[in-house]
SESE-938482 format. One record per residue (C-alpha): residue in three letters; x, y, z. Coordinates in steps of 0.5 Angstrom, whole numbers, plus 500, padded with zeros to 3 digits. Each point is the difference from the previous one (the first is absolute). Last residue first. Example, Ala and Ser with C-alpha at 12.3 -4.5 7.8 and 13.67 -1.06 7.14 Angstrom:
2
ATOM  code  east  north   up
ATOM   SER   527    498  514
ATOM   ALA   498    493  502
// end
This chain:
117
ATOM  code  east  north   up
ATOM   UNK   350    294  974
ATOM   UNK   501    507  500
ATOM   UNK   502    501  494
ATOM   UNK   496    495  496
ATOM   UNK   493    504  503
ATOM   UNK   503    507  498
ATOM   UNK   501    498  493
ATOM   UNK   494    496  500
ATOM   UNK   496    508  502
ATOM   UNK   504    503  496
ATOM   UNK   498    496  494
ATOM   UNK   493    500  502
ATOM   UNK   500    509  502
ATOM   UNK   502    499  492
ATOM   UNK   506    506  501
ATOM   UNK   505    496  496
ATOM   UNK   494    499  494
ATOM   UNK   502    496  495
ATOM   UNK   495    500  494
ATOM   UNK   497    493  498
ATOM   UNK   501    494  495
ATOM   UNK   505    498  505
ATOM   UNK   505    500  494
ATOM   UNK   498    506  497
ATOM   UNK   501    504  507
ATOM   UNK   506    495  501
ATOM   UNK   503    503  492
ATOM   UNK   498    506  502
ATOM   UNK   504    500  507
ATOM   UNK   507    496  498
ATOM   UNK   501    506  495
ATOM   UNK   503    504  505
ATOM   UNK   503    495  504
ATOM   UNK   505    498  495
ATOM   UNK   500    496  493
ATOM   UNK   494    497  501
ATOM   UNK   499    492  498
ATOM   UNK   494    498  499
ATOM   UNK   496    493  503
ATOM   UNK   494    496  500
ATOM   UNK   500    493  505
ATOM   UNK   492    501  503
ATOM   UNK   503    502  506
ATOM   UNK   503    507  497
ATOM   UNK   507    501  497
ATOM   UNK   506    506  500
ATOM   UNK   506    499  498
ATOM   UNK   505    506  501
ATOM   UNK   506    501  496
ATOM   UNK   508    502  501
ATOM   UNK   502    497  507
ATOM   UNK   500    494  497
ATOM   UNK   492    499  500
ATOM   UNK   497    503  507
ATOM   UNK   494    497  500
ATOM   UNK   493    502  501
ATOM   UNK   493    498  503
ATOM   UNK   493    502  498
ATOM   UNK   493    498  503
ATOM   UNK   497    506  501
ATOM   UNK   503    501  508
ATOM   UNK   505    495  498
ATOM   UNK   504    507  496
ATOM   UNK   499    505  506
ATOM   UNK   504    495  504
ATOM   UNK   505    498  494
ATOM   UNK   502    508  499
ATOM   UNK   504    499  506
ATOM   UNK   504    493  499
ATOM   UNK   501    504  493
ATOM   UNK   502    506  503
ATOM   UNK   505    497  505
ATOM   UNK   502    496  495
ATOM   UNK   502    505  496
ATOM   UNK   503    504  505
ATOM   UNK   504    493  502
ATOM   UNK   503    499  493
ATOM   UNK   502    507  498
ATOM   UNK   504    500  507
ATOM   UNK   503    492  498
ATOM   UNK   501    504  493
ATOM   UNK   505    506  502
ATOM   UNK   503    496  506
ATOM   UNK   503    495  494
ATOM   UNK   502    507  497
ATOM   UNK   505    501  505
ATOM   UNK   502    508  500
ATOM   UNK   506    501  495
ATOM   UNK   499    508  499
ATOM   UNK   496    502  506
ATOM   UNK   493    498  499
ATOM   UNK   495    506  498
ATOM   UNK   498    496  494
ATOM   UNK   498    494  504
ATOM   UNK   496    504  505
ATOM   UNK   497    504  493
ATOM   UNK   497    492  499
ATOM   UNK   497    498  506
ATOM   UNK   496    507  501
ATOM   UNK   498    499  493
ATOM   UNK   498    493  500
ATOM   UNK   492    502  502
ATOM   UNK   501    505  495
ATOM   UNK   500    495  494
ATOM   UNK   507    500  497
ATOM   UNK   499    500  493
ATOM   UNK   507    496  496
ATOM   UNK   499    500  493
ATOM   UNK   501    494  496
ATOM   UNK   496    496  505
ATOM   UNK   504    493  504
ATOM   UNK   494    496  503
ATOM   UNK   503    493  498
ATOM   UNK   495    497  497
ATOM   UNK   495    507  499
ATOM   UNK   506    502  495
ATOM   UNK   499    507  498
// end
């Protein structure tokens, strides 16, 4: 695998991207495959923008990278890339120095605040 350009050998798609890609596959013959990836592209940032919220609260953000890879990063400059969301959460937990609990009453509580306000 190329990290570079994000290109694997064999194609893994994480659960997450199912709905996207058995979409695609259901397509009439001949169907736009540019309205394909602009619906890829939305999903992921949608899940990136969401992912991101849980992710402030330990210090930790993460970028699309290409549509291909997440960049994960913490305030002191350290990063990972992860293939998908599925492999993003270990490594946050190993960069944060701390499991990640979603029902950490401090994270639902930051959560609720940023929504509100």
């Amino acid at each position: 695998m190329c990290v570079l350009c994000g290109k694997d050998f064999v194609a893994n798609v994480h659960w997450t991207d199912r709905h996207v890609e058995d979409r695609a596959r259901a397509a009439a013959p001949g169907s736009d495959p540019v309205e394909y990836q602009r619906h890829r592209r939305r999903d992921r940032g949608h899940r990136t923008v969401l992912t991101n919220e849980v992710l402030r609260h330990y210090g930790l953000r993460v970028e699309d990278w290409s549509g291909s890879k997440y960049v994960l990063r913490d305030r002191k400059g350290s990063t990972h890339i992860v293939q998908d969301l599925g492999a993003l959460w270990p490594a946050a937990a190993k960069l944060a120095g701390q499991p990640l609990d979603p029902l950490d009453p401090a994270l639902r509580a930051a959560i609720s605040a940023a929504n509100v306000g």
